[in-house]
C-alpha positions as CSV (number, residue, x, y, z in Angstrom):
1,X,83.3,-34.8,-13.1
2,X,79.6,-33.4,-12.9
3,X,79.0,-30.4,-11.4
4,X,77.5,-31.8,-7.9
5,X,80.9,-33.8,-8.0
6,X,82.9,-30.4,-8.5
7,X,81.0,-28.2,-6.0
8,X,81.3,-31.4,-3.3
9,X,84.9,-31.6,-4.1
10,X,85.5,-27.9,-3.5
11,X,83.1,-27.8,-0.5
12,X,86.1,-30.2,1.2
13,X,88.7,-28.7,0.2
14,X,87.8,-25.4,1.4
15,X,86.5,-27.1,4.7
16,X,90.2,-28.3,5.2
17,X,91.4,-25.4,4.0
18,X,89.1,-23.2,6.5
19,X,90.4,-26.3,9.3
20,X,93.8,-25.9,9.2
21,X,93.5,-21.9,9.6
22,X,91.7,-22.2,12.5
23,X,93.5,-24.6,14.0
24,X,96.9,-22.9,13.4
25,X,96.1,-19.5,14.1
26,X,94.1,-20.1,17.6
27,X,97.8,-22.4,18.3
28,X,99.3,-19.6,17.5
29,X,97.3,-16.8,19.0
30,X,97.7,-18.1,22.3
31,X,101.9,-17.5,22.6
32,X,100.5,-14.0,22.4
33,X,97.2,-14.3,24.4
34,X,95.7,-10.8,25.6
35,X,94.3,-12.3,28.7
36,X,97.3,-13.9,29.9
37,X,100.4,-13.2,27.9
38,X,100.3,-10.1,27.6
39,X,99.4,-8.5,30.3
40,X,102.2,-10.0,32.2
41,X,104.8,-9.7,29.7
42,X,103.9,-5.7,30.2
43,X,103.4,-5.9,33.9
44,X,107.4,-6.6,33.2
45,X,107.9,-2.5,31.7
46,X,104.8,-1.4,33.7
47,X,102.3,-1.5,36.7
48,X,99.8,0.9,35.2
49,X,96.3,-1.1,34.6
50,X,95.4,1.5,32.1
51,X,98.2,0.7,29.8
52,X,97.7,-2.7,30.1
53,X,94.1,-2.5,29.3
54,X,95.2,-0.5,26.1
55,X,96.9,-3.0,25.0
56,X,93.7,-5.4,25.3
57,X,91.7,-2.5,24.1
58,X,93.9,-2.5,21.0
59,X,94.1,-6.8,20.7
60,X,91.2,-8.2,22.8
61,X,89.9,-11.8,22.9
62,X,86.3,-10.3,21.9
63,X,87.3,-7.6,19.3
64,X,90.3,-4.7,19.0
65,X,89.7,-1.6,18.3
66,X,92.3,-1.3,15.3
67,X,90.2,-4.1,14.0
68,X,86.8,-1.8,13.6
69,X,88.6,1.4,11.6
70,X,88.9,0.4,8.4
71,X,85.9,-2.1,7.9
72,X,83.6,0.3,6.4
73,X,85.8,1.7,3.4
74,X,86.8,-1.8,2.6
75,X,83.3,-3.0,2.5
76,X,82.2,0.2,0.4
77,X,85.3,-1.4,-1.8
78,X,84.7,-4.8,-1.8
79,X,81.3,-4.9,-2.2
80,X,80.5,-4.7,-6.4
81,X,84.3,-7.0,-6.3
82,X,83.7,-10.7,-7.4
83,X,87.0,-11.9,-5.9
84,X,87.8,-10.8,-2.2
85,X,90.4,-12.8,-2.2
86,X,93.4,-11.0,-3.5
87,X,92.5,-8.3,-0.7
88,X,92.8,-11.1,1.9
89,X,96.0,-12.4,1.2
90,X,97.9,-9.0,1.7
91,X,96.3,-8.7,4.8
92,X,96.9,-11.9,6.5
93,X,100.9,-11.7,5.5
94,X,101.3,-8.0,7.0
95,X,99.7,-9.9,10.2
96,X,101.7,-12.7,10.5
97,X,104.6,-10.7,9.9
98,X,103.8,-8.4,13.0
99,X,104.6,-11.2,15.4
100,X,108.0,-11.9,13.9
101,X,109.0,-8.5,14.1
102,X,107.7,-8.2,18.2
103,X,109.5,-11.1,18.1
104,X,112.9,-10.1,17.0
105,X,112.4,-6.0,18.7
106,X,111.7,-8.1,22.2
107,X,114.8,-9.8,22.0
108,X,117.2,-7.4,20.7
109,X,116.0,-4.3,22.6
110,X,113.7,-5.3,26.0
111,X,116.3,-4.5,28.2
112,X,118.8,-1.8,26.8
113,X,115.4,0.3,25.4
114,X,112.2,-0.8,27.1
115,X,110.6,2.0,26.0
116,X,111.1,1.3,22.3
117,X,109.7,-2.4,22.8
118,X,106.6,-0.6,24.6
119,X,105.8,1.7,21.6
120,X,106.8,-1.4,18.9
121,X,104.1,-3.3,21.1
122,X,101.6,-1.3,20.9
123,X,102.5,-0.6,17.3
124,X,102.3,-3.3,16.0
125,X,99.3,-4.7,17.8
126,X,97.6,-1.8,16.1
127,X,98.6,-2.9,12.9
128,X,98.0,-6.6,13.1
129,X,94.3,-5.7,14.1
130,X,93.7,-2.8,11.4
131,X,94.9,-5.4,9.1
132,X,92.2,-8.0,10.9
133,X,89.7,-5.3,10.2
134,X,91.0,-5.3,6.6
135,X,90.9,-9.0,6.6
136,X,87.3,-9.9,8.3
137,X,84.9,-8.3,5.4
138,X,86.8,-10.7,2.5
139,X,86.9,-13.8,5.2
140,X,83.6,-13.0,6.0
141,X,81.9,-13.1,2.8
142,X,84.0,-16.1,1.4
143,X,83.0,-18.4,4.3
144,X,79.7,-17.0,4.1
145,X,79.8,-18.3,0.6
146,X,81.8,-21.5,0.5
147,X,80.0,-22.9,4.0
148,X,76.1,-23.8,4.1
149,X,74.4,-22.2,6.5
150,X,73.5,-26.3,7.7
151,X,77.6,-26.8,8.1
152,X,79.0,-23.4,9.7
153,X,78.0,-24.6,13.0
154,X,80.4,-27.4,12.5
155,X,82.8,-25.4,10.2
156,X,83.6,-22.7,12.8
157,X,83.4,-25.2,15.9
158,X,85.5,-27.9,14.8
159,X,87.9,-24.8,13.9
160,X,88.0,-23.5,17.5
161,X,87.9,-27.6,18.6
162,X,91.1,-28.3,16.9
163,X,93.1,-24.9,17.5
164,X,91.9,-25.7,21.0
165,X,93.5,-29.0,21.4
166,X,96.8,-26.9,19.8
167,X,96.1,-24.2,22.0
168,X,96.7,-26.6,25.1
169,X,99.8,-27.6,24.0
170,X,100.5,-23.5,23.6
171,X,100.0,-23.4,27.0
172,X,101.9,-26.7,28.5
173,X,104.8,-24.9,26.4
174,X,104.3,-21.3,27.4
175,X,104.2,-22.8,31.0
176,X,107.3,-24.4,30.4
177,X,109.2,-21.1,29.1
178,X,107.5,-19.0,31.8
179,X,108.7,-21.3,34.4
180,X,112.3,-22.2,33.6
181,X,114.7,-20.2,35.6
182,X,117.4,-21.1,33.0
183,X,115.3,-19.1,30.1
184,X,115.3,-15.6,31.3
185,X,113.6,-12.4,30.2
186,X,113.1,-11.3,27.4
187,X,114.3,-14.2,26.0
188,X,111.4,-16.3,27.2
189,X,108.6,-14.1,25.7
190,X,111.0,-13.7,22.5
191,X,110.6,-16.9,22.1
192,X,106.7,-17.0,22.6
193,X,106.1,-14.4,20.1
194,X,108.5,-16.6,17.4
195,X,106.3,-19.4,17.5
196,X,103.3,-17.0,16.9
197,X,104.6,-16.2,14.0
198,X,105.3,-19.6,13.2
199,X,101.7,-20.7,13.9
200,X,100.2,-18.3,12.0
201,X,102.5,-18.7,9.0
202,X,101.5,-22.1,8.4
203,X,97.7,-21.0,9.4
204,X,97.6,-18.1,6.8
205,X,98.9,-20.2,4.1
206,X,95.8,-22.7,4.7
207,X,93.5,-19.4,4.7
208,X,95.3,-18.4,1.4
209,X,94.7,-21.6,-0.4
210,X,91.3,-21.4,-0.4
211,X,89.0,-21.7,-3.6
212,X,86.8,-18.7,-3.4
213,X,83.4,-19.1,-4.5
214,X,81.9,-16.7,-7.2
215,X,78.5,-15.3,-6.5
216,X,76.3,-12.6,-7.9
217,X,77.1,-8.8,-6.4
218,X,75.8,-5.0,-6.9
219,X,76.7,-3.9,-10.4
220,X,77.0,-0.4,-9.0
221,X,79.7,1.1,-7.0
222,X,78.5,3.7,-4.2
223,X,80.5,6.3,-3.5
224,X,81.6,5.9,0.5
225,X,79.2,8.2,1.0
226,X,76.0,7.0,-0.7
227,X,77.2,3.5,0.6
228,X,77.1,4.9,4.1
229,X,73.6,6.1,3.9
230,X,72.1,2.2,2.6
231,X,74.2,1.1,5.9
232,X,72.5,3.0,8.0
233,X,69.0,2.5,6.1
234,X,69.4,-0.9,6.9
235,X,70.3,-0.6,10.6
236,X,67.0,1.7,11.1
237,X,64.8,-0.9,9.0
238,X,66.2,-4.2,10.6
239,X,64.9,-4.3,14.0
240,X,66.3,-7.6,14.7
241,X,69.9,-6.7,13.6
242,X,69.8,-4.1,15.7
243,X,69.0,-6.2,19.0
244,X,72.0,-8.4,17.9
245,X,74.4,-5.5,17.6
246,X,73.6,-4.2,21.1
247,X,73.2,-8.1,22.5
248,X,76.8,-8.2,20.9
249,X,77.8,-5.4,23.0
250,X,76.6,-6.4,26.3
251,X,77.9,-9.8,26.5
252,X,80.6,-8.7,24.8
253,X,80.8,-6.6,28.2
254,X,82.8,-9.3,29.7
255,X,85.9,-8.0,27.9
256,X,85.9,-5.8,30.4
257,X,87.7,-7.4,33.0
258,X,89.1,-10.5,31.1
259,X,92.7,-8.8,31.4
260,X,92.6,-8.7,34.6
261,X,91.6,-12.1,36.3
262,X,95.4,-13.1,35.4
263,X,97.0,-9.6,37.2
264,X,94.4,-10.3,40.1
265,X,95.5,-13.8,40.9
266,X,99.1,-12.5,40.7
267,X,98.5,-9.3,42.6
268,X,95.8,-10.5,45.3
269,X,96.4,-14.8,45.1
270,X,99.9,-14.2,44.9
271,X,100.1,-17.3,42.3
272,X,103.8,-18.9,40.5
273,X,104.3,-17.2,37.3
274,X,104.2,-20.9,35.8
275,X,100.6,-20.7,36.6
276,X,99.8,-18.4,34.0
277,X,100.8,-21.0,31.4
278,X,98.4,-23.6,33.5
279,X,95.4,-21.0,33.2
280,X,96.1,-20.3,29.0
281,X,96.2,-24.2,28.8
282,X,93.1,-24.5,31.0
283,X,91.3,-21.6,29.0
284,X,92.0,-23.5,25.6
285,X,91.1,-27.0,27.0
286,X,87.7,-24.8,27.5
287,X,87.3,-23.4,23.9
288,X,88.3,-27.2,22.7
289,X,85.7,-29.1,24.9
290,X,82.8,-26.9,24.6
291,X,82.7,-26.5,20.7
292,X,80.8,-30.5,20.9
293,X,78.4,-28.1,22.1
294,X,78.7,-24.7,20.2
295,X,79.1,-26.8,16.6
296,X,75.7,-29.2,17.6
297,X,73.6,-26.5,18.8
298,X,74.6,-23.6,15.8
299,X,73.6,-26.6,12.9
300,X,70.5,-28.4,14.9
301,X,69.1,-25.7,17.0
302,X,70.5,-22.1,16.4
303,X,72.4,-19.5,17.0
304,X,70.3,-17.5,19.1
305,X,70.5,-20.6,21.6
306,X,74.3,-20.8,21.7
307,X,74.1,-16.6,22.0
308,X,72.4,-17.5,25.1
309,X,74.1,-20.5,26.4
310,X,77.8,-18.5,26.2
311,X,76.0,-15.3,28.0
312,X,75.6,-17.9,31.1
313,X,78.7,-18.8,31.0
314,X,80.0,-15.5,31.0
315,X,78.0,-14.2,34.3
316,X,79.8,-17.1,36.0
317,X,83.1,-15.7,35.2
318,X,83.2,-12.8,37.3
319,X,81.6,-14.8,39.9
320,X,84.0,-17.1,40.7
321,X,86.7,-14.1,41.3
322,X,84.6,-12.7,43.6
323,X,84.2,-16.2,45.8
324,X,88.2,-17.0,44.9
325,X,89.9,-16.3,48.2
326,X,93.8,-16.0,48.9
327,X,94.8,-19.4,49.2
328,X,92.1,-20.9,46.9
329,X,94.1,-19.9,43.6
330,X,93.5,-23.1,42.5
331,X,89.7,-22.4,41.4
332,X,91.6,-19.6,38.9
333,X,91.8,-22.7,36.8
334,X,88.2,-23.2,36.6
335,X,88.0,-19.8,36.1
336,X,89.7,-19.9,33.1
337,X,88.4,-23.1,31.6
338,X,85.1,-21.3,32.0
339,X,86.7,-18.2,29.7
340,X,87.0,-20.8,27.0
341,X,83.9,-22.6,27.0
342,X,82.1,-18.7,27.0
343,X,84.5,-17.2,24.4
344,X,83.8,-20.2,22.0
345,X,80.4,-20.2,22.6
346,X,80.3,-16.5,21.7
347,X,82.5,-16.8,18.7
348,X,80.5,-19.3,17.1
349,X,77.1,-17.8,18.1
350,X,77.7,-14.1,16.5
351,X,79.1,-15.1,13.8
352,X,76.8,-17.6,12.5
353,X,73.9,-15.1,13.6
354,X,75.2,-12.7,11.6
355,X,75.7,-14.6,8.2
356,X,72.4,-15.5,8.8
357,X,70.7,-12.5,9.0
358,X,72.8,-11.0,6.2
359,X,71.4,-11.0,2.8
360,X,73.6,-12.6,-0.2
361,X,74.4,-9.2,-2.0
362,X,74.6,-7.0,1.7
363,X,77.0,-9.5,3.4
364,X,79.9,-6.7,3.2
365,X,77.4,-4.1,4.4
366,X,76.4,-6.4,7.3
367,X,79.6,-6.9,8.5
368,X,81.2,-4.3,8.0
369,X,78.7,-2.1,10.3
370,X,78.5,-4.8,12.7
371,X,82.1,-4.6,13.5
372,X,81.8,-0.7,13.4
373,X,79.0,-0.4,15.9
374,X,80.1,-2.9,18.1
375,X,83.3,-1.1,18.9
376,X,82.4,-0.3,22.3
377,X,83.7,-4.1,23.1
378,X,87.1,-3.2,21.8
379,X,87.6,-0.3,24.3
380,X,86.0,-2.5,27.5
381,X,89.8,-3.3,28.9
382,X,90.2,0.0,28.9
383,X,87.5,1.0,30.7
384,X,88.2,-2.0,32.8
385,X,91.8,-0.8,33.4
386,X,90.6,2.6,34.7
387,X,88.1,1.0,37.2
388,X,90.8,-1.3,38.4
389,X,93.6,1.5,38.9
390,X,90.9,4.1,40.6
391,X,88.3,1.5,42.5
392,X,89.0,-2.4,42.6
393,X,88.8,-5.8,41.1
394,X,85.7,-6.8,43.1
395,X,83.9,-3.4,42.0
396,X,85.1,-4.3,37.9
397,X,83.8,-8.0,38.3
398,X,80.4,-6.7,39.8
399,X,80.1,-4.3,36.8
400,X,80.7,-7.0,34.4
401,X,78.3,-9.7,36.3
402,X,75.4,-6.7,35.8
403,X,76.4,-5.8,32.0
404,X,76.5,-9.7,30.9
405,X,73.3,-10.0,32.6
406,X,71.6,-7.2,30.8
407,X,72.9,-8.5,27.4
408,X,71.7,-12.2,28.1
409,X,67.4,-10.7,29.2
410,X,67.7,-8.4,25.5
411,X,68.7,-11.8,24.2
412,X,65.3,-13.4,24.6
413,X,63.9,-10.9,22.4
414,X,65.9,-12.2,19.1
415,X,64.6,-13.5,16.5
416,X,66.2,-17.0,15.1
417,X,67.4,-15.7,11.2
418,X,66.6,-19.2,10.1
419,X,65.1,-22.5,10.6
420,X,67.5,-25.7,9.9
421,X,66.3,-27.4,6.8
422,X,66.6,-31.2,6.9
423,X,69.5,-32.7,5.4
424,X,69.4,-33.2,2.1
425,X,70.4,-36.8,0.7
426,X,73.3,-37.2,-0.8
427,X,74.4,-34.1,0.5
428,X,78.3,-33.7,0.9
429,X,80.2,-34.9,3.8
430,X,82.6,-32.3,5.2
């Protein structure tokens, strides 16, 4: 086998490999969805918005906060390491394990000790994201080496596409528990959380199996220290990264009340509980639809285009709350449906902006202070929480319609990293 042969060959398998993670893990993320799973499984132990906005705070759809601790050390770590791999797979295990445990606590303990579920929640969604933090710098770098820049657009939307089309069927099924008034609580979110665990079992082994890449790195190690000073040189000499790190921010502003469009058509549109299994399944039929669009417009056009398109998206969000009256609960499903087409969009879009812009040998360093700076998106629920309990919704959905906007004018101003090189002949099919 020649060596184009080889590297084709590999290119596949990891493609397949990078395919069945995504598809499995987004199936399985949404049993345990922070925008509509979770917030009602705690509105079952609590009716204080600010704890349930910690708990997106801590595992948000746009970013966690246990997520953006430890991404700095492990980048200072990784960064002279030719194989990131090892690192990877005892991260992704201690994840998947976290929803087998919730799993088992939930229905052993829910009702004789709620308060012990509570603080094994919250627990344990703290570890599976500092464990994501651990996770994203290796992940990072290995798709930023095994994908071309020309094939990410498709790699990472035909990822969300398929875990989409599972996601759906998360839903129909978490509607179907959620409904039944022969499955009771806890058993019904016992039950959820077991086949997250399941799903991302099978997605983690896919992630595990793939062929990592070698590529040239730093010979020499920084001390965290000396490694923190070349991070922030290159945040005050990038000018460009550092308008994607606040555009990040301000779209990713619409965390801020994504907890809370599920409680508010509970609370205010006085919806079925069934429903909320309709709006997950009508949020993933949105990530799976729109990534046609995301995975065409990151190859052909760019990212900064599909930074753009999902910021749009996003300001329509909050709108339709505001113009959803009781009795018209119904457009909650349009609502949601829009959620997925944004979150997608946004996905794809700063992800592939940022391998980009990265260079080769500062991909860790890249990353690493990207997910750092852009905490302010993992403690948005939070804030949302606060405004929710001591204000309203309509006053949270206005705040996010003004924030969104703000991030999607500063988005003009990017610079595309790249310009999309024809395709070469005889290039590999993915």
């Amino acid at each position: 086998m020649s060596k184009a042969q080889s590297k084709g060959t590999k290119l596949k398998w990891n493609f397949a490999m990078g395919l069945i993670h995504g598809t499995f893990f987004t199936g399985g993320q949404a049993f345990g969805n922070p925008n509509t799973i979770l917030p009602v499984f705690l509105n079952n132990f609590t009716n204080s918005k600010i704890l349930i906005g910690f708990s997106s705070t801590i595992m948000g759809s746009l970013g966690g906060l246990g997520s953006v601790l430890p991404q700095l050390f492990v980048a200072s770590k990784l960064e002279t390491k030719v194989h990131k791999r090892p690192l990877l797979r005892v991260a992704i295990t201690i994840r998947a394990l976290c929803w087998g445990l919730l799993s088992l606590i939930t229905y052993l303990f829910a009702t004789s000790h709620p308060n012990l579920v509570l603080f094994s929640l919250f627990l344990l969604l703290t570890v599976f994201t500092v464990m994501g933090g651990v996770a994203v710098i290796p992940f990072m770098d290995i798709w930023g080496k095994a994908i071309p820049s020309t094939l990410r657009g498709r790699f990472f939307g035909y990822r969300q596409l398929l875990g989409g089309i599972l996601a759906i069927g998360s839903g129909l099924i978490a509607k179907y528990v959620l409904g039944n008034k022969n499955i009771f609580f806890p058993q019904n979110f016992s039950f959820l959380f077991f086949l997250a665990f399941v799903f991302m079992g099978i997605s983690y082994l896919g992630l595990g199996s793939v062929k990592e890449p070698v590529e040239e790195v730093h010979k020499t190690h920084l001390n965290f220290q000396g490694f923190l000073k070349k991070a922030f040189r290159i945040l005050k000499s990038d000018r460009n990264y550092k308008k994607f790190l606040l555009v990040e921010i301000l779209i990713g502003s619409s965390a801020l009340a994504l907890p809370f469009y599920v409680l508010y058509a509970r609370d205010v549109l006085k919806i079925r509980l069934g429903m909320v299994g309709i709006f997950l399944a009508a949020q993933m039929l949105g990530s799976a639809l729109s990534n046609f669009l995301w995975a065409h417009l990151s190859d052909s056009v760019g990212n900064k285009k599909v930074l753009q398109i999902s910021a749009l998206l996003a300001l329509t969000v909050p709108l339709v709350a505001i113009m959803t009256l009781p009795g018209l609960s119904i457009l909650f499903i349009l609502l949601f449906l829009l959620v997925g087409f944004f979150t997608a969009g946004y996905a794809v879009g700063k992800t592939n902006f940022l391998l980009d812009i990265a260079p080769q040998k500062d991909r860790p360093t890249y990353i690493s202070l990207n997910g750092t700076l852009t905490f302010p998106v993992a403690i948005f629920p939070l804030i949302g929480g606060a405004i929710v309990q001591h204000l309203s919704h309509n006053f949270l959905f206005m705040t996010t319609l003004f924030m969104v906007l703000a991030g999607f004018l500063l988005s003009l101003q990017l610079t595309e990293p790249r310009t999309v090189p024809p395709k070469v002949k005889g290039e590999p099919d993915a």
